[in-house]
C-alpha positions in Angstrom: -45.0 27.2 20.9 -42.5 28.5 23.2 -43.7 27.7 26.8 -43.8 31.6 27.7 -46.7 31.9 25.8 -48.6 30.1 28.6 -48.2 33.0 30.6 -49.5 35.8 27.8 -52.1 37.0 30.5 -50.0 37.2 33.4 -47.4 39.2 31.7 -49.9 41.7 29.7 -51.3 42.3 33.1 -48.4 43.5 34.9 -47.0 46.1 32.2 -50.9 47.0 32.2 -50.6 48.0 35.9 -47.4 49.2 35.4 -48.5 51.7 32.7 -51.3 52.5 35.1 -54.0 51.4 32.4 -57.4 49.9 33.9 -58.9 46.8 32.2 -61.4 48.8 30.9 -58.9 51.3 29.3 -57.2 48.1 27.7 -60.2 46.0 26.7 -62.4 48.8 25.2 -64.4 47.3 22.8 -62.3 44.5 22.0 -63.5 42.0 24.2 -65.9 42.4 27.9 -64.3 43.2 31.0 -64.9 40.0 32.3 -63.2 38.0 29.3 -60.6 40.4 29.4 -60.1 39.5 33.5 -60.0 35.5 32.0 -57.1 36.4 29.4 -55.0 38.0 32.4 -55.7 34.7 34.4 -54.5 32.7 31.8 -57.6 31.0 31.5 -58.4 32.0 28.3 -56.2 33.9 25.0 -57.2 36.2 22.4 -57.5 35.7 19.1 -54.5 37.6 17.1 -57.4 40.9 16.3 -57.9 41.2 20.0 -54.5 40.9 21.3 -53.3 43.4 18.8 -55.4 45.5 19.4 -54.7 44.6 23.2 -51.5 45.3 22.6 -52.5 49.1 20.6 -54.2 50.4 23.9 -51.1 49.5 26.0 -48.9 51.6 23.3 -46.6 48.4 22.6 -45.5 46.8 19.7 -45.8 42.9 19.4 -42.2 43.0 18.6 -41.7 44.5 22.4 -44.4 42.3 24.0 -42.9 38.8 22.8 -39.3 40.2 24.1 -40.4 40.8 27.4 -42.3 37.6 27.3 -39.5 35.9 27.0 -38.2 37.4 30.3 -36.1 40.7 28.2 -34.6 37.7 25.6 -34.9 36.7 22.0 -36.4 33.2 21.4 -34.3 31.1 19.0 -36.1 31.9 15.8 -35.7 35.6 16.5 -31.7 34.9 17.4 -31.6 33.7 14.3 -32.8 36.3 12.6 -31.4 38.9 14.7 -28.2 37.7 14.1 -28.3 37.4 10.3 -30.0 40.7 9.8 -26.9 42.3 12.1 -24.4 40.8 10.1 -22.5 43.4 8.5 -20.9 43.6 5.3 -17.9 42.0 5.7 -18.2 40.0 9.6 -15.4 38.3 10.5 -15.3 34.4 10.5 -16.5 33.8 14.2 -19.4 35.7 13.6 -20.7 34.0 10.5 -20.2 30.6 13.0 -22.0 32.2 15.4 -25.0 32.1 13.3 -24.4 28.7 11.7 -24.5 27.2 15.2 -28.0 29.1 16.1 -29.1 28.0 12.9 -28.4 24.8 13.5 -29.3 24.6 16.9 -33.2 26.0 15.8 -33.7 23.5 12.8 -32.3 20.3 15.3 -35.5 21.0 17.0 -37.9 22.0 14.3 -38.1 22.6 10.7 -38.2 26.4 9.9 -38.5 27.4 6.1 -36.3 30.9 6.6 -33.7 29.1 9.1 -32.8 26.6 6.7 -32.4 29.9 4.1 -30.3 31.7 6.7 -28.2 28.6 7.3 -27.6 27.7 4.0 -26.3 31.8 3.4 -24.1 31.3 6.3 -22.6 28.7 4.5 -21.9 30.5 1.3 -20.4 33.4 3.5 -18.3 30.5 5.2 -17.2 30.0 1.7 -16.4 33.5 0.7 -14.8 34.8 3.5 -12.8 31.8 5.0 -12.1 29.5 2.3 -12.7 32.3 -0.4 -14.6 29.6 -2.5 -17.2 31.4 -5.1 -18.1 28.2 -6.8 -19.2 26.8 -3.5 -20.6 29.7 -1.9 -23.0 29.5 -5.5 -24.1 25.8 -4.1 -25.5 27.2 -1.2 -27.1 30.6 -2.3 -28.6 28.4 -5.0 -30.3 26.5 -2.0 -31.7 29.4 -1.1 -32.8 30.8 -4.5 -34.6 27.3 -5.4 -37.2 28.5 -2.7 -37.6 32.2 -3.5 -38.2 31.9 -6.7 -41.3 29.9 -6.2 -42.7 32.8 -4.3 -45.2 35.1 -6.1 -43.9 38.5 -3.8 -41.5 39.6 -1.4 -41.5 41.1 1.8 -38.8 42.3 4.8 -38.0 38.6 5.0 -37.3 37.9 1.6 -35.7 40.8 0.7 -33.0 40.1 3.1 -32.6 36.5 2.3 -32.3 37.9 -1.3 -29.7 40.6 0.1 -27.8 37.7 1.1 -27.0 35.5 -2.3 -26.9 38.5 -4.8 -23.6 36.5 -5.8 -25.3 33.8 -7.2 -26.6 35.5 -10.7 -25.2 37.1 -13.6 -25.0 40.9 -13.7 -27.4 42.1 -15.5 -30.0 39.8 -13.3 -27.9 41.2 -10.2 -29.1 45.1 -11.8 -32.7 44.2 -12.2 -33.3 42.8 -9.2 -31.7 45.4 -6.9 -33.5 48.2 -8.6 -37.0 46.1 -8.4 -35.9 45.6 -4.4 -35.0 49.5 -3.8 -38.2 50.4 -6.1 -40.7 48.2 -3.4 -38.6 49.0 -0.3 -39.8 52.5 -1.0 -43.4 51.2 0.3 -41.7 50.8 3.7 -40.9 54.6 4.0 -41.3 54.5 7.7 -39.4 51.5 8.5 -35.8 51.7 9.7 -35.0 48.5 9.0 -36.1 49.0 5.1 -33.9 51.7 5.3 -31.0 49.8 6.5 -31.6 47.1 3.7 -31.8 49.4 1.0 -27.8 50.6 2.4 -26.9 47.1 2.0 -28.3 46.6 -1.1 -26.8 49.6 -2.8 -23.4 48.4 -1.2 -23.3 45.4 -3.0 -24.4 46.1 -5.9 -21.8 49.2 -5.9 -19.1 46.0 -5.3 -20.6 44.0 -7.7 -20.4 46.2 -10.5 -17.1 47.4 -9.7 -16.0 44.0 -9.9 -17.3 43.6 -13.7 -15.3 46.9 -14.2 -18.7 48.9 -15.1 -18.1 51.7 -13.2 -20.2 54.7 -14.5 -22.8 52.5 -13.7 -21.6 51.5 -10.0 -20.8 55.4 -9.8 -24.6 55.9 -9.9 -25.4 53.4 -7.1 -22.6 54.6 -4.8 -24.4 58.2 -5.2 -27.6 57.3 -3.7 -25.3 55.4 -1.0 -23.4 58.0 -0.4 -26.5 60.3 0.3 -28.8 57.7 2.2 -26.1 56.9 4.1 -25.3 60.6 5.1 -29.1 61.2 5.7 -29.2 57.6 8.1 -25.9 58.4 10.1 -24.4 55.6 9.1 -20.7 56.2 9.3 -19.3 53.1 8.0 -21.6 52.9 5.2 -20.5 57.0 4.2 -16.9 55.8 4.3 -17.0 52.4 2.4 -19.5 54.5 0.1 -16.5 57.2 -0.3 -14.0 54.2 -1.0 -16.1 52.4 -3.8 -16.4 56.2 -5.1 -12.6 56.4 -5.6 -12.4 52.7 -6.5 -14.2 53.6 -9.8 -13.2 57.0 -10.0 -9.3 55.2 -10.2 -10.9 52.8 -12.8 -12.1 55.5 -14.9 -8.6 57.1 -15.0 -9.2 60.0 -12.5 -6.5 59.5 -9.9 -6.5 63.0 -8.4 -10.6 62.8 -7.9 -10.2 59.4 -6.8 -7.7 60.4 -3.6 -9.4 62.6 -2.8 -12.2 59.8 -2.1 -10.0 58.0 -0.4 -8.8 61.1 2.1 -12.4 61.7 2.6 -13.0 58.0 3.5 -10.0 57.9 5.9 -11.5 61.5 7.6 -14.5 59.4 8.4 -12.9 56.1 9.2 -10.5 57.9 11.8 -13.3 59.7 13.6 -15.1 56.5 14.5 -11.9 54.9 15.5 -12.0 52.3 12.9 -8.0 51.7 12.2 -8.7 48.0 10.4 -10.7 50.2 7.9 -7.8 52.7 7.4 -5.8 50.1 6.9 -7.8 48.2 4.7 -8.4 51.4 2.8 -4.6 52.1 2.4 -3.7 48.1 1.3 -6.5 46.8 -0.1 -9.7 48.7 -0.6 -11.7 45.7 -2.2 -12.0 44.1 1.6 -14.0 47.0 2.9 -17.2 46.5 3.7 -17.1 44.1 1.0 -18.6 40.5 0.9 -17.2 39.5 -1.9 -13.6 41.1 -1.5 -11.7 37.8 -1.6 -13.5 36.3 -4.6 -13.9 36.9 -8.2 -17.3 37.4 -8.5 -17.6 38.7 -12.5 -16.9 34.5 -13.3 -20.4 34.1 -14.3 -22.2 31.3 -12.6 -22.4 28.1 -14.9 
């Protein structure tokens, strides 16, 4: 346990005070006053119905609580995850090292089931993006996937490992998985990080199909990306969403549609001062925002 637990009473009793709460106010019927003046001594802790509910009379998340336990930092499991779930769709190389090393760092000191997955899809994005290795990249996802698919459901965590090795299967597996994910995401309606997965998630399987050439059927993934991603402000993921929109538009022999994609993507691209995406637009549109822009991903998996 990491050692600012020890001090779970000490810290719930200052942002009580701070909030101006009395013990009373916070305790309610979750525990007596004078158990309640123990757990901000330190002398005793809550079990985990008390200190949420604790934590629901002092208007604060656990998520909130265990950051400013940790003095207003992230322990090294939630680096770890922080980092991977921030990784964007195409980071650059020193990013993707970044997380390797807190990966690493984490599991030198304790086993941690979703740390090793993280890890090992750092690898394979080590393999995509710098050595532009599929075959390899498969090795590691398939790490990953060996573990999953013993798992009778998903959740947040899961889906975003998944998120991460959609490389590994053959396309029509790639389709019915993504629509199963974007089907139970909807259950998370009021979370904002569901709604950034589900972005992601239309993204690459938008890239994915394009890849394979299908592109009616990547047309009607890039629509719902182009909408969510208008609706979420998402700038990057409206203008990649515009680009895979004339990538298949160009692929289904409309070029004068397609441009007009491609202007729209630029518009966007220029108003968040993104110049590597222009570029990237103009030269080679298969690197934006795209994971899997320096491989071949239709060569089905053996």
């Amino acid at each position: 346990m990491n050692d600012a637990y020890y001090h779970l009473g000490k810290v719930l009793k200052k942002i009580r005070e701070n909030k101006g709460y009395s013990q009373q106010e916070v305790s309610d019927s979750t525990m007596s006053r004078s158990n309640y003046t123990k757990l901000e001594r330190d002398e005793i802790n809550p079990n985990v119905v008390k200190y949420l509910a604790i934590l629901d009379h002092m208007d604060m998340s656990h998520e909130e609580y265990s950051f400013i336990l940790n003095n207003y930092s992230l322990n090294e499991k939630n680096t770890v995850l922080y980092l991977y779930k921030e990784m964007n769709q195409l980071p650059d190389i020193s990013y993707v090292n970044k997380l390797i090393k807190a990966s690493t760092d984490l599991l030198n000191k304790r086993y941690d089931h979703i740390t090793k997955d993280i890890l090992e899809i750092a690898y394979g994005y080590y393999s995509l993006l710098e050595d532009h290795n599929l075959d390899e990249a498969r090795k590691h996802a398939a790490n990953t996937w060996d573990r999953l698919k013993k798992l009778d459901k998903f959740y947040l965590a899961e889906f975003h490992l998944l998120n991460g090795i959609l490389y590994l299967f053959e396309l029509e597996t790639v389709v019915s998985l993504t629509d199963k994910v974007l089907k139970d995401l909807e259950k998370y309606y009021c979370f904002k990080e569901a709604d950034e997965l589900r972005l992601s998630y239309l993204s690459h399987i938008s890239c994915i199909l394009i890849a394979h050439e299908q592109y009616d059927l990547a047309l009607k993934y890039v629509d719902q990306l182009l909408t969510e991603s208008k609706i979420g402000g998402n700038a990057i993921s409206f203008g990649a969403a515009f680009v895979r929109q004339a990538m298949c538009l160009n692929g289904l022999n409309r070029e004068k549609e397609s441009q007009k994609s491609y202007d729209l993507a630029i518009e966007i691209f220029r108003a968040i001062d993104r110049e590597d995406l222009i570029e990237l637009t103009h030269k080679n549109p298969k690197l934006v925002y795209n994971p899997y822009g320096y491989v071949n991903v239709e060569i089905k998996p053996a």
